[in-house]
C-alpha positions in Angstrom: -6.7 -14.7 -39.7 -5.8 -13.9 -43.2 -2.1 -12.3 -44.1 -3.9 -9.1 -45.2 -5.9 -9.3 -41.7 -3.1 -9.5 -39.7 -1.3 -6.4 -41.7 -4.3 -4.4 -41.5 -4.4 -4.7 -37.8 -0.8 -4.0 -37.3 -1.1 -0.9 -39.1 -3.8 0.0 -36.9 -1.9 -1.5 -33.7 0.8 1.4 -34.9 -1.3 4.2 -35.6 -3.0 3.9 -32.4 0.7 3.9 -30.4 1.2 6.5 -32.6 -1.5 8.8 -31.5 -0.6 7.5 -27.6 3.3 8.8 -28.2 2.1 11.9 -29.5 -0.2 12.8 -27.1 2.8 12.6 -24.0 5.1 14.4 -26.9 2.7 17.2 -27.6 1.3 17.2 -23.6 5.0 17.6 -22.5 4.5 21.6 -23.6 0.9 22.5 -22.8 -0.6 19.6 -21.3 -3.3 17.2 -21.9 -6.7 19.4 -21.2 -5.0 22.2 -23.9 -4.7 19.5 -26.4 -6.6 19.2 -29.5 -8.1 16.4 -31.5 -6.5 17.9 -34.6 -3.4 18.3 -33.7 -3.1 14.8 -31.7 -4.2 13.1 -35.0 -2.1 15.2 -37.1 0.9 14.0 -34.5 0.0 10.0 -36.1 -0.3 11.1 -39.9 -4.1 10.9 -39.7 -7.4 13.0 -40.5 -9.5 13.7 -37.0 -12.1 11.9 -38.4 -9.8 8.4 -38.2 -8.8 9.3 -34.6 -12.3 7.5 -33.8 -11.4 4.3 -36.0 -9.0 3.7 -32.4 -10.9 5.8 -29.6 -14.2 7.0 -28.6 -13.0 10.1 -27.2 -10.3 12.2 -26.3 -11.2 10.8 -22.5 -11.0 7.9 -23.7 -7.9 8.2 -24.9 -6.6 10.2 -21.7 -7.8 6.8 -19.8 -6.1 4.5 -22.4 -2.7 6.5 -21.0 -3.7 5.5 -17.1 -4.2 2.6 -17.7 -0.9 1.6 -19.5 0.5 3.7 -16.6 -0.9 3.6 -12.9 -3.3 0.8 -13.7 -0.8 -1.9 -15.4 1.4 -0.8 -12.3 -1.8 -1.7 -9.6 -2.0 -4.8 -11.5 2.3 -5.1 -11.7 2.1 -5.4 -8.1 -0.9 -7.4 -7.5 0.7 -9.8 -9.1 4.2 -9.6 -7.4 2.5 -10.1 -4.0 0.8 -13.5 -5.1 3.7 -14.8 -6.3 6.3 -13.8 -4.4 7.5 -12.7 -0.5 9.0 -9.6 -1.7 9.2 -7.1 1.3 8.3 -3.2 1.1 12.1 -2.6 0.2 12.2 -5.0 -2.7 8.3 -4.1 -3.7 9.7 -0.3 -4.0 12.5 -0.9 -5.9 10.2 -3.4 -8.1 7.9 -0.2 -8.9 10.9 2.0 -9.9 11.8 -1.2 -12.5 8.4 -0.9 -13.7 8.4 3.2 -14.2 12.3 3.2 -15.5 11.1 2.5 -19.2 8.2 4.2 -19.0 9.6 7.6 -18.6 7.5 10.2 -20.6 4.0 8.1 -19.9 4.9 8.2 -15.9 5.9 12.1 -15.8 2.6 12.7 -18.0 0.8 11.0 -15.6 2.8 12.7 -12.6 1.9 16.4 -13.9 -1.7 15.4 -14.9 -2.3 14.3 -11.5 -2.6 17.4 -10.1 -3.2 19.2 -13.6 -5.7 20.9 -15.9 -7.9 17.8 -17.1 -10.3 17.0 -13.8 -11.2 13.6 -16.1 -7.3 12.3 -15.8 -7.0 13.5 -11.9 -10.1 11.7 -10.8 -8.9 8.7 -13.1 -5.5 8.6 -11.8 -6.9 9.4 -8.1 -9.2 6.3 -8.0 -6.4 4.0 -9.4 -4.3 5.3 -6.6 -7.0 5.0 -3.9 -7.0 1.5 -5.4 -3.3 0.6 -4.7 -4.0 2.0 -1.1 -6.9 -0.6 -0.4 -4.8 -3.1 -1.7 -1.7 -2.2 0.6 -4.5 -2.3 3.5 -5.3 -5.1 2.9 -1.5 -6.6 3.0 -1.1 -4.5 6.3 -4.1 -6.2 7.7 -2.4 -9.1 7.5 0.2 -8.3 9.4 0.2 -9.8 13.3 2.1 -6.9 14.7 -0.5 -4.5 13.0 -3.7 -6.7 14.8 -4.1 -3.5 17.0 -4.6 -1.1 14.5 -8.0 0.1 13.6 -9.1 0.6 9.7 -8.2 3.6 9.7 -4.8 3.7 11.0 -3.8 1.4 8.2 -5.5 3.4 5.8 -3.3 6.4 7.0 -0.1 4.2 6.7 -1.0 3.0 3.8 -1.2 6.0 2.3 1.6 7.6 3.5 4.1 4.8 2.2 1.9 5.6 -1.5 2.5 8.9 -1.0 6.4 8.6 -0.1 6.6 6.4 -3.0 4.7 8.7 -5.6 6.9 12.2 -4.5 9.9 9.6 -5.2 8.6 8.6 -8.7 7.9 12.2 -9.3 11.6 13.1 -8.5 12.9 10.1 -10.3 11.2 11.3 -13.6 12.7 14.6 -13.8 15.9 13.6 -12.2 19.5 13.0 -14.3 20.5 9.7 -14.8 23.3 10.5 -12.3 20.8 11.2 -9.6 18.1 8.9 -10.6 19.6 5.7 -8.3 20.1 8.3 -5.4 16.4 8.8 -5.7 15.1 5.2 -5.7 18.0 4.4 -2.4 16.2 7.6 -0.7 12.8 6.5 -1.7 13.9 2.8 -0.6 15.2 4.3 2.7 12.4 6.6 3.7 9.7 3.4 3.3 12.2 1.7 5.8 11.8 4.6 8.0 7.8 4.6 7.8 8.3 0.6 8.5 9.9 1.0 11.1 7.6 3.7 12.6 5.2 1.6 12.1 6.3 -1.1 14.1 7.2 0.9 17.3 3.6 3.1 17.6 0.7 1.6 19.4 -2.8 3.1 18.3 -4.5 4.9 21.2 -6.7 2.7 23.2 -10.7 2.7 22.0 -12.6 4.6 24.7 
């Protein structure tokens, strides 16, 4: 790759984390379904017409921003559970390391999920769903869990997601003084579920 190349793609590299930053900015106030094309490309210092030199779509771009968020997370923890024998207390605490410099993409993506654009919510529901199969799967695994059907790990597996996500949510809009008082609850109330877990026995199939 030629010098002039490489410059020409990091000045596209930079407009396009340009129009990503000022997306969150500019979805802070309004959120993302009230947003513009104009206005996001006027956020970068470009024409609406260049937006498309760096996505298809303002979908597209909404999906770019789950991706870098909930998606690179799913995959985060994949990854952490190959390599590693990290237990749910030290996997939660791992996801809070992970959303910490992330701030303004993580709260974007914590009031789109239940916001106005029903392309995000069903984007960031499917990734979530996906981190909930996973976590069944790991559950599966587990010998004192052999009893339990399907769907009762689904159900615990959703719950610890869910404890976790109401924790992140918190976390985002808390103070920096509160913020490690959040993760310790967070850490605490999956050690609760855990243990919850282990003392119920599913109802005998009839």
């Amino acid at each position: 790759m030629t010098e002039q190349a490489a410059t020409r793609n990091e000045r596209k590299e930079r407009t396009r984390q340009a129009l990503l930053e000022g997306t969150l900015a500019l979805a802070s106030d309004r959120g993302f379904a009230a947003l513009s094309l104009r206005e996001i490309a006027r956020s970068a210092g470009i024409v609406p017409t260049a937006f498309y030199r760096h996505f298809e779509s303002l979908e597209d771009l909404g999906a770019t921003l789950v991706d870098d968020g909930v998606t690179a997370l799913r995959l985060a923890l994949r990854e952490v559970r190959r390599n590693s024998d990290a237990g749910l207390t030290d996997t939660v605490r791992f996801v809070f390391d992970q959303v910490g410099p992330k701030r303004d993409l993580f709260g974007f993506l914590t009031r789109e999920r239940h916001g106005g654009s029903a392309v995000l919510r069903r984007a960031i529901a499917t990734e979530l769903q996906l981190i909930v199969r996973e976590l069944v799967a790991d559950l599966s695994r587990v010998r004192a869990l052999d009893e339990w059907s399907p769907r009762d790990l689904e159900i615990a597996a959703d719950l610890l997601v869910s404890t976790v996500t109401d924790g992140i949510a918190a976390y985002i809009s808390a103070s920096s003084r509160e913020a490690q008082h959040i993760i310790d609850r967070t850490v605490q109330q999956v050690r609760l579920i855990s243990l919850g877990m282990g003392a119920w026995s599913p109802p005998k199939q009839r």
